[in-house]
N, C-alpha and C positions, 0 to 999 in steps of 0.2 A: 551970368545969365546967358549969354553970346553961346560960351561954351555946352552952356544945360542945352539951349535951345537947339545949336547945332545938333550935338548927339542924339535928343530925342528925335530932331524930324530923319536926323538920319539911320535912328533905329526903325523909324515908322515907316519911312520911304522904303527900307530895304525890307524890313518885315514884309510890308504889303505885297510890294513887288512879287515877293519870292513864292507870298502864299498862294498868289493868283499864276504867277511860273509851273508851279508844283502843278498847282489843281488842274492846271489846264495839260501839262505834259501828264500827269495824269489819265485826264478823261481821252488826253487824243489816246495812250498806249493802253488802255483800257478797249477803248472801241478797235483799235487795229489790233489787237490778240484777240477781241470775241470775231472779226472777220477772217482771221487764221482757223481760230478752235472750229468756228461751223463748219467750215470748209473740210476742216481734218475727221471734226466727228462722222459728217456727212459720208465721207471717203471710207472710214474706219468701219461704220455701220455696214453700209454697203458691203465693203468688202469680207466682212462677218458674215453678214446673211448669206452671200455666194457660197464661203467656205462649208457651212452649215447645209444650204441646199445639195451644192454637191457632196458632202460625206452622208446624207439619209438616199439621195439616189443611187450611188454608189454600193449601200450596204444590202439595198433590194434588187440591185443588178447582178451582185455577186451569188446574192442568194436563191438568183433564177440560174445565176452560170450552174449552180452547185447542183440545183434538182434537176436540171436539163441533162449535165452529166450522168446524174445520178439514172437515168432513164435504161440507156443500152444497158448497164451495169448490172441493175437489177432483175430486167427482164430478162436477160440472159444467164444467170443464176439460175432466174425462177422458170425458164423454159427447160435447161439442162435437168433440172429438179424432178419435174416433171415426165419429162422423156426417161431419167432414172429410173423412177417407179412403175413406169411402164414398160421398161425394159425388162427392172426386177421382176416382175408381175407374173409377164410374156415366162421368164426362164423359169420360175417357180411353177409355173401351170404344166411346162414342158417336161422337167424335174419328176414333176411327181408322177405323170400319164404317161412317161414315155415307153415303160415298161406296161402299162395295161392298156392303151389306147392305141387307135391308127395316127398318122401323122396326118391325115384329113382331121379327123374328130380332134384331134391336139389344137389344129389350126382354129375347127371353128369354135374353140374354146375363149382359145385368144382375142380372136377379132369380136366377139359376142360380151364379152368382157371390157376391152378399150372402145368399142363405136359406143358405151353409154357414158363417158366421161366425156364432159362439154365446159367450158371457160367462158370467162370474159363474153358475158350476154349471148352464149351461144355461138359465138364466132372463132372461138379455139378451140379445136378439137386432136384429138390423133388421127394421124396416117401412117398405112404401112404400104411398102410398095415392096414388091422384089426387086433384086438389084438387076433383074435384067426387064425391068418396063414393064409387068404385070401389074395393078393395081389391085391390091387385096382389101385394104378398108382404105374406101377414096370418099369426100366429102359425107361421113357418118354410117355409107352403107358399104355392107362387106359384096366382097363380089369373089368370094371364094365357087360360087357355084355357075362362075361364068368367066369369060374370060375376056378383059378391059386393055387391052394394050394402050399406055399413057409416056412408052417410051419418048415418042415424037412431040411430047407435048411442050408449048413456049409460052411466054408470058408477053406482055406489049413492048418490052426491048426485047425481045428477039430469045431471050436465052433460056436452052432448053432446062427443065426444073429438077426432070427425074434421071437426065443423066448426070448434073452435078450431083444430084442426092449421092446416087449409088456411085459414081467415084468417090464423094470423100467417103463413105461407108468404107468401101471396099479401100482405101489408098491410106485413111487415117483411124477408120474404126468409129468416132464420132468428129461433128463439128457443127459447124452454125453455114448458114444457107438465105441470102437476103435475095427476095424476087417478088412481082407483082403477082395477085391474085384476088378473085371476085369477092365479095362479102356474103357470103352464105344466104341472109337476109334482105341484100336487097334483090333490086332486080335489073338496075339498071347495067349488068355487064359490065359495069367499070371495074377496072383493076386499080388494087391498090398496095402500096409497099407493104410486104410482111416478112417478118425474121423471123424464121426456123431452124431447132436445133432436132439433128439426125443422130441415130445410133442405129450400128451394123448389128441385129440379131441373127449370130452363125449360124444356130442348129437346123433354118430355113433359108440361109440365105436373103433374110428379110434387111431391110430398113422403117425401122419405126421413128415416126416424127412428130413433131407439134409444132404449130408458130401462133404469133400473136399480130393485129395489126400495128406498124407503130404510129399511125394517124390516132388511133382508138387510144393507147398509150400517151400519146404526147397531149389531147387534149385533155385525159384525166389528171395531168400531172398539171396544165397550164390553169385548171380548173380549181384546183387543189389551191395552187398561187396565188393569183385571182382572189383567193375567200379569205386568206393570208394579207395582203400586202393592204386590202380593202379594211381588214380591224387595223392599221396603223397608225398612231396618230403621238404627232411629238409637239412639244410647245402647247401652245393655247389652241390651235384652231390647224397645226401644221397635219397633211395629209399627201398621200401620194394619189397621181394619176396615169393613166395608161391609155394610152391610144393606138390603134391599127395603121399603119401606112396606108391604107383606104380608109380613109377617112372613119371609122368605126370607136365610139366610146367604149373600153371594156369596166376602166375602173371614172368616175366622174363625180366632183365632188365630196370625193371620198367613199362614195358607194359603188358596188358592184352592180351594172345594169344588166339586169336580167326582165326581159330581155336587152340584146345588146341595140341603141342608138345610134345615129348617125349624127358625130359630132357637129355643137349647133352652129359654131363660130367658123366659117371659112376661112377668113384671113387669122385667125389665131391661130388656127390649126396649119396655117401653109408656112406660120414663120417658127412652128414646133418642128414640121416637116424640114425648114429648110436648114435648120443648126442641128439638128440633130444627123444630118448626113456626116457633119466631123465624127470621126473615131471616136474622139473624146468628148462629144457633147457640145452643148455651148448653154449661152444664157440668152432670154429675151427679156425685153418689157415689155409692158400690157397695163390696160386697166381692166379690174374683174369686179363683180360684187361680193360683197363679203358670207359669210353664211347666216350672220342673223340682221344683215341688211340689202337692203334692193339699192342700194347707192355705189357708183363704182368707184373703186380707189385703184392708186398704182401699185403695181406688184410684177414682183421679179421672180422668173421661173427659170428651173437649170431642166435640160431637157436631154435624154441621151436613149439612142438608138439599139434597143437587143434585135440585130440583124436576119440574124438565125429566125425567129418567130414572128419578124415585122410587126414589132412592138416599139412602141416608144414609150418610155417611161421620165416621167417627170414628177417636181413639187415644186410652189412656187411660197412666197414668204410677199405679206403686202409693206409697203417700205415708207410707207404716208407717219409714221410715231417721229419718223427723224424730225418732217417741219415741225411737231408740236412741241418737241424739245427744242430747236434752234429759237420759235419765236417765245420761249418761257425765259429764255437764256437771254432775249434782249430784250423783256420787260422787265427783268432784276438790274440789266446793266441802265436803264434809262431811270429804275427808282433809287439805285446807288449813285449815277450822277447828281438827281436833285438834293438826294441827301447832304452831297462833300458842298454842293452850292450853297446848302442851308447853314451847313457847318460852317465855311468859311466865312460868312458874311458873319456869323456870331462871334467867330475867332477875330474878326478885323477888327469890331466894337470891343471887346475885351481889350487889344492891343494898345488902342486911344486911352483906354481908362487905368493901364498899367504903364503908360509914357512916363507920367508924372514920378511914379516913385524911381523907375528906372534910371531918372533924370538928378535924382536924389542920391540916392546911393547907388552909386555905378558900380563900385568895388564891392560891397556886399553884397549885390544883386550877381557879379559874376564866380562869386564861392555861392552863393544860392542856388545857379547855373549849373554850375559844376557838379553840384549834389544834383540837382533834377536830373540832369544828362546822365549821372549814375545810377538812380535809380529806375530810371526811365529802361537803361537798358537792361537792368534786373530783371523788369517784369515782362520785356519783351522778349527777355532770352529764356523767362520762365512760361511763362502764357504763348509762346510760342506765337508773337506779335512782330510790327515792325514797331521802332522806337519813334516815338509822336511826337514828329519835328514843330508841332504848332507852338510847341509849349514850350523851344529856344529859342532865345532873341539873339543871339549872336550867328553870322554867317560861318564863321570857325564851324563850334556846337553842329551848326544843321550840315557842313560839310564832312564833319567826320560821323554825325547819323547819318547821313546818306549813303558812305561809304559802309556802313556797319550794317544798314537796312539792306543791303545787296549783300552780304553775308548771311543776313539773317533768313532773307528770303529765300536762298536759296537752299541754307538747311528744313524751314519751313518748306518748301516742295518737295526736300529729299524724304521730310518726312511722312508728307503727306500722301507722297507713292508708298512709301512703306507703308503707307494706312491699307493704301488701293491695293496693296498686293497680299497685305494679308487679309484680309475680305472678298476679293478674286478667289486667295487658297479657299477662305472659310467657305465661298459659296459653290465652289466647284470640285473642289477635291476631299473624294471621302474618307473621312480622316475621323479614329476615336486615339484616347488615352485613358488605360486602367492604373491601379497600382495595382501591386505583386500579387494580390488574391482574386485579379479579376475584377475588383470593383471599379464601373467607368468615374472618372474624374472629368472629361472632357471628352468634347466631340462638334464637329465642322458643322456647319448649315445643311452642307450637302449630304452629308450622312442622315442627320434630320429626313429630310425629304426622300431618300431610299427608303428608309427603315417604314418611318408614316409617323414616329415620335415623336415629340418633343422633347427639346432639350433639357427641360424640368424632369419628364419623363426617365430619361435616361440617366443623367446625373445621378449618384449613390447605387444604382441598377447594377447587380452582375451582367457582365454582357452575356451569361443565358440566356437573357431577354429575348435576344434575336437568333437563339441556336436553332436551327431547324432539325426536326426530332428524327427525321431520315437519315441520317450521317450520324453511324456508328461510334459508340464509345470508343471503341480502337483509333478512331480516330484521331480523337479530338485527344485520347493519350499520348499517340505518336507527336502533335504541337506542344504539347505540353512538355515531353519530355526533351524537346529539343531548346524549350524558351528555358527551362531549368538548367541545360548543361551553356548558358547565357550566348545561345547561338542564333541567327535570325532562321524565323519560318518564311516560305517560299512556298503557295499552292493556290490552289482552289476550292472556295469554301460555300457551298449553301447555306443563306438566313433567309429569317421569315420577317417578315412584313408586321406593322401592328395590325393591318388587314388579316393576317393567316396565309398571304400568299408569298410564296418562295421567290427567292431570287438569288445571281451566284453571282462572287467578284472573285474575282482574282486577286491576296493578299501578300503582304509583306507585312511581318508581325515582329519589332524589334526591342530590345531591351532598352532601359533608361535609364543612365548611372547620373551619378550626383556624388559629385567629391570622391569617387572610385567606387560608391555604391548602391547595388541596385534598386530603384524606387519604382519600378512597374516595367508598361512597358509602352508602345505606339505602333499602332497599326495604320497601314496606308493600304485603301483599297481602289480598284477600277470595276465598273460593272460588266459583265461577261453575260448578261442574263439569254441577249440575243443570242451568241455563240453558241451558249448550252441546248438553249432548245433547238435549234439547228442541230448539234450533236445528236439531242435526245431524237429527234424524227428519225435520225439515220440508223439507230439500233431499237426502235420501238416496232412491233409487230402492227401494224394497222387495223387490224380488224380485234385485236384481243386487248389491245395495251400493254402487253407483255412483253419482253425484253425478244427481239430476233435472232435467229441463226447467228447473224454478222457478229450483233455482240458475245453470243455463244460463243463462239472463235476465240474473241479476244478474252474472255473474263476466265475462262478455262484453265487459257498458261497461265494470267497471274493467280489464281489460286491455287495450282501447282505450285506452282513458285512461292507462296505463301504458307502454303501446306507442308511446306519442307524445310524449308527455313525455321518455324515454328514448332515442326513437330504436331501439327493437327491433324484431324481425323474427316479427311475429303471422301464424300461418296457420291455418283454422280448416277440420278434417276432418269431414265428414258421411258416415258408414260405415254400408252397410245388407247386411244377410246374404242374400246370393241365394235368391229360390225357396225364403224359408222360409215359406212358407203351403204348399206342397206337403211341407212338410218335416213339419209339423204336421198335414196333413191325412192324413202316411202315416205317422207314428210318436207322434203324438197330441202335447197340449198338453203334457203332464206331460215328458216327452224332449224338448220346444222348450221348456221353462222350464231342463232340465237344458243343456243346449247353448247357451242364453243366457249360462247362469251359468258354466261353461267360458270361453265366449267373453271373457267379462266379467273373470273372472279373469287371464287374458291379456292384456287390454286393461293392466289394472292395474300388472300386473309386468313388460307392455315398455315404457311411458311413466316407471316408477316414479325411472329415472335423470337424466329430463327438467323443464325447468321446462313445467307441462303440467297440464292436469284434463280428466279423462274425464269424458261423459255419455252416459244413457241419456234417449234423449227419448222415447222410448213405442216400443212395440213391437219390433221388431227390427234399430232406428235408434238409432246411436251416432254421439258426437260429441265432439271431442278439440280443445280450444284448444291450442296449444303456441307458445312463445317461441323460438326454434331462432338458431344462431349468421350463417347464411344463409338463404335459398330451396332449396339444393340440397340440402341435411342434411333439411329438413321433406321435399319431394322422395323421398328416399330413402329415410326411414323410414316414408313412405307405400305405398312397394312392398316393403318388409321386414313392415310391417304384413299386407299383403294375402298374403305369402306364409308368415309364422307361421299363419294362421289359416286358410286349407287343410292344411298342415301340422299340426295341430291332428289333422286325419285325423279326421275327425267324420262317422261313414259318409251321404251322402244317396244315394239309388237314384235318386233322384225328380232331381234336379238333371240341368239342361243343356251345365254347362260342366267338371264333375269329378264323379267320384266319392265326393268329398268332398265337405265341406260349405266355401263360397267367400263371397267377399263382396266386393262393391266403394264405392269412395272416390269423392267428389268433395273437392278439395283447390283452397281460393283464400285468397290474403293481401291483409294489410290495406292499401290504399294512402292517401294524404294524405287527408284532407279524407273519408273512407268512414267509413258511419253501420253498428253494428250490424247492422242492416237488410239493409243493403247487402250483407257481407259475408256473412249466411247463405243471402242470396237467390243468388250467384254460385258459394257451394258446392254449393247445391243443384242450377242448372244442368249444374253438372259431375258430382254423382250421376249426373244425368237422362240424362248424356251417355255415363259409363260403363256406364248399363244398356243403351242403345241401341249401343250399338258390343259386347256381346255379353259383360258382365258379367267378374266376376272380374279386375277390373284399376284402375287409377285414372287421374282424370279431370283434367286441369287446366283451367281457363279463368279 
């Protein structure tokens, strides 16, 4: 009995002991890792939201660097553009009268001809001067029948205008020319910056020119941004703002204030002013209201300076979700305390009422031991558990689970990051899986949420699903035959939305082998959608929607290059609208912008069945690469073209060859060994030729 009794009180003494040890190193290392974890989440969040704020300001800061750029670029194209055709104009009127006319009656051809072409609200116009300071067409009127000396003339820095004109005329032939001058319109005599591009016309000894404001310029452009950055919006409720180094709201709220405000918060605005003087920006904090509340929360704003426009541009993100997590996180640790408390006071009463037999059979009781300790660690190493020291009465038993239980746990956290990480991949990275015919088998969350499907959705789905119907058969054969010769694809791909609208990633498309063979395949995609439309503004015509000049450039050589390599049949149409400067001079610019855009429209939806790209290269000049099955198919839908588009029935009074509004073609294809160059210069001729043979028709040569 001595000995029963000893062992039992000395199983019960150690048992208890150990369980209230446990329980309590427990709860203390419990509460000191949720005092680490808040601290760390808090920190991690934080530092998340920062990275986020600044990668969305950054992406509409780059995107003002790009249009700002893009501003001299353009307008200095499109002045040279211009002054071209007026020069052309000038030498064609000279051309043709030089042999029947005086060289008075020539001149006042000319100048009668360019003083009615007017830009940009009236404010750009042509000028001709003679290279020795006469002024021939000066602010819209000719002064051929008098005589204006404007050699001496300067602008408010000092520098004279028309002797730089006529040296670079005279020294370079053409060039560009930046100087102050009044605004036609107003009246206040101030001068304002303007770029002008000059060209030396010999046969008079003239200079002809044109400039644009670049005030007038830069606010269309900032204007344009403005209405852009104002539809933004990421996350729940994320938006960007913009403000004036004078205190001025352009974007607030997320909307565009028209008119513009005087931002309401002085001190919020003097600590945006004062971090955004670093180069790189900074961050503040603040309290704001939310948008569908009047109550203020904390929120943190990245704020960064575009110098050049004295703009500041920020977003800010509210950061009040962290406390409602921290305090959810220590009302589970304060109901998991009471619970081990509840538990262990039942485990202790349990322990009292298993003394007795313990005390009885000690030897059976530690092969009994021995077997729970094994299967204990069965299910813990199966259920992915620690192994439940309650349930051994030996200090041995619970010191080699203790040692096992740190084993365990730390495969359980190895594994339960592997959880976190493939759930990070599933909700961030767009990710599908087909087999070999295309049918998807699998797909990421985040793919989900691009497309607009679901994951039921998609499942057994060809991924045609999401093929966006604008991207070429040749294309999608060019990936196909590269996934078949078991190679990886590498590009740029548009899909469509379950909405109908487009978006484009940038893909990696790989094979999938299994035991040496291949079972489909896995695609890893990034969204690009921002990037493209940024691209697409930069080769889009503005007023048509039609592809511009710039990308005329580019798309040319590669279908050159495609057209020869392959062996197709490249023909390349240059389309210009009859007599539409009489069209515009009798029904005004605003009805020859509508009647473009008509035009354009058409253009679009009779090519749409063709392999083909429409452009507008300035003014009332189109042009239509197409790939066609012969010469006589290009041929024939070059007169089906010309005759849709008097058809069109577009009323012109003013026109010579219809009643309607008409238009003719010049049409040449691409032969061996023919440069770009080449080919636009031979379409052109044939323009040239159907306008001389009496328009409304097309031209081959």
């Amino acid at each position: 009995m001595k000995i029963s009794n000893t062992i039992s009180k000395s199983i019960f003494i150690v048992s208890t002991v150990s369980i209230i040890l446990v329980l309590l190193i427990t709860i203390l290392l419990q509460y000191n890792n949720f005092l680490q974890e808040s601290q760390e989440i808090k920190t991690t969040y934080i530092e998340q939201k920062k990275r986020h704020l600044k990668k969305e300001v950054d992406k509409v800061y780059k995107y003002i660097e790009f249009r700002d750029k893009e501003i001299i670029d353009n307008l200095k194209k499109e002045l040279k553009q211009k002054v071209d055709n007026a020069y052309n104009t000038a030498l064609y009127i000279y051309n043709e009268n030089k042999n029947k006319k005086s060289e008075e009656e020539i001149k006042e051809l000319i100048v009668n001809v360019l003083k009615n072409y007017s830009f940009t609200n009236e404010r750009s116009y042509y000028f001709i001067n003679s290279n020795k300071g006469r002024a021939i067409l000066f602010n819209k009127e000719s002064y051929l029948d008098s005589y204006k000396d404007v050699w001496n003339l300067y602008d408010v820095k000092g520098e004279y205008i028309i002797q730089k004109q006529s040296t670079i005329a005279l020294t370079h032939g053409s060039g560009y020319i930046t100087n102050h001058f009044v605004k036609p319109d107003l009246t206040n005599n101030k001068q304002y910056p303007k770029l002008s591009y000059i060209k030396h016309f010999e046969p008079f000894n003239w200079h002809i020119g044109i400039g644009e404001y670049l005030d007038d310029i830069e606010k269309q452009v900032q204007d344009t941004i403005l209405n852009y950055v104002a539809s933004i919006r990421y996350d729940k409720s994320g938006y960007i703002f913009i403000n004036t180094l004078d205190k001025k709201a352009l974007i607030f709220s997320g909307e565009k204030q028209n008119p513009i405000k005087i931002y309401p918060d002085y001190e919020l605005f003097k600590k945006q002013l004062d971090v955004s003087t670093n180069s790189e920006g900074g961050f503040i904090r603040y309290n704001f209201t939310k948008l569908d509340s009047k109550k203020e929360y904390p929120k943190i704003a990245y704020v960064k300076r575009y110098e050049k426009w004295g703009w500041m541009i920020g977003t800010g993100a509210y950061i009040d979700e962290i406390d409602e997590i921290i305090e959810q996180k220590k009302l589970f640790l304060k109901n998991s305390v009471f619970f081990q408390l509840e538990l262990a006071f039942v485990f202790i009463l349990l322990v009292i009422l298993i003394i007795y037999f313990i005390s009885k059979k000690t030897s059976s009781l530690i092969n009994m031991h021995i077997e729970n300790f094994i299967n204990e660690f069965k299910i813990a190493t199966k259920e992915f558990k620690k192994i439940n020291t309650y349930n051994l009465a030996y200090d041995e038993f619970k010191t080699l689970a203790n040692s096992l239980n740190q084993t365990l746990e730390q495969r359980n956290k190895d594994y339960e990051k592997l959880n976190n990480y493939t759930k990070i991949i599933n909700e961030h990275i767009i990710s599908s899986s087909t087999d070999l015919n295309g049918i998807i088998t699998d797909v990421s969350q985040a793919f989900c949420e691009i497309s607009g499907f679901t994951k039921e959705e998609l499942i057994g789905q060809n991924h045609n699903i999401i093929r966006d119907p604008s991207l070429s058969k040749e294309f999608y054969e060019d990936v196909w035959e590269q996934l078949n010769k078991n190679n990886s694809f590498k590009g740029e791909i548009k899909n469509r939305k379950k909405s109908g609208e487009s978006y484009w990633v940038d893909i990696i498309i790989q094979p999938i082998f299994e035991n040496g063979v291949k079972i489909g395949y896995t695609a890893i995609k990034h969204d690009i959608t921002d990037k493209k439309r940024i691209e697409e503004l930069s080769i889009t015509d503005e007023l048509t929607k039609l592809y511009n000049r710039r990308y005329f450039n580019i798309k040319i050589e590669e279908l050159i290059l495609k057209a020869i390599k392959k062996e197709h049949v490249l023909s390349l149409f240059i389309m210009d609208v009859d007599y539409f400067k009489k069209y515009n001079d009798t029904y005004g610019h605003q009805e020859g912008d509508e009647a473009l855009i008509k035009i354009s429209t058409f253009l679009k939806s009779f090519f749409k069945d063709f392999k083909s790209y429409v452009f507008r290269l300035g003014g009332e000049e189109f042009a239509i690469l197409l790939i066609s099955k012969d010469k006589e198919e290009a041929i024939l839908l070059a007169n089906n073209l010309k005759d849709g588009i008097e058809n069109l029935k577009i009323i012109h009074e003013k026109s010579e060859v219809s009643s309607y509004m008409t238009s003719s073609t010049g049409l040449a294809f691409l032969e061996k060994e023919m440069e770009s160059k080449e080919l636009y210069i031979k379409a052109d001729k044939a323009l040239y030729k159907a306008k001389q043979e009496g328009r409304n028709r097309v031209s081959i040569i």
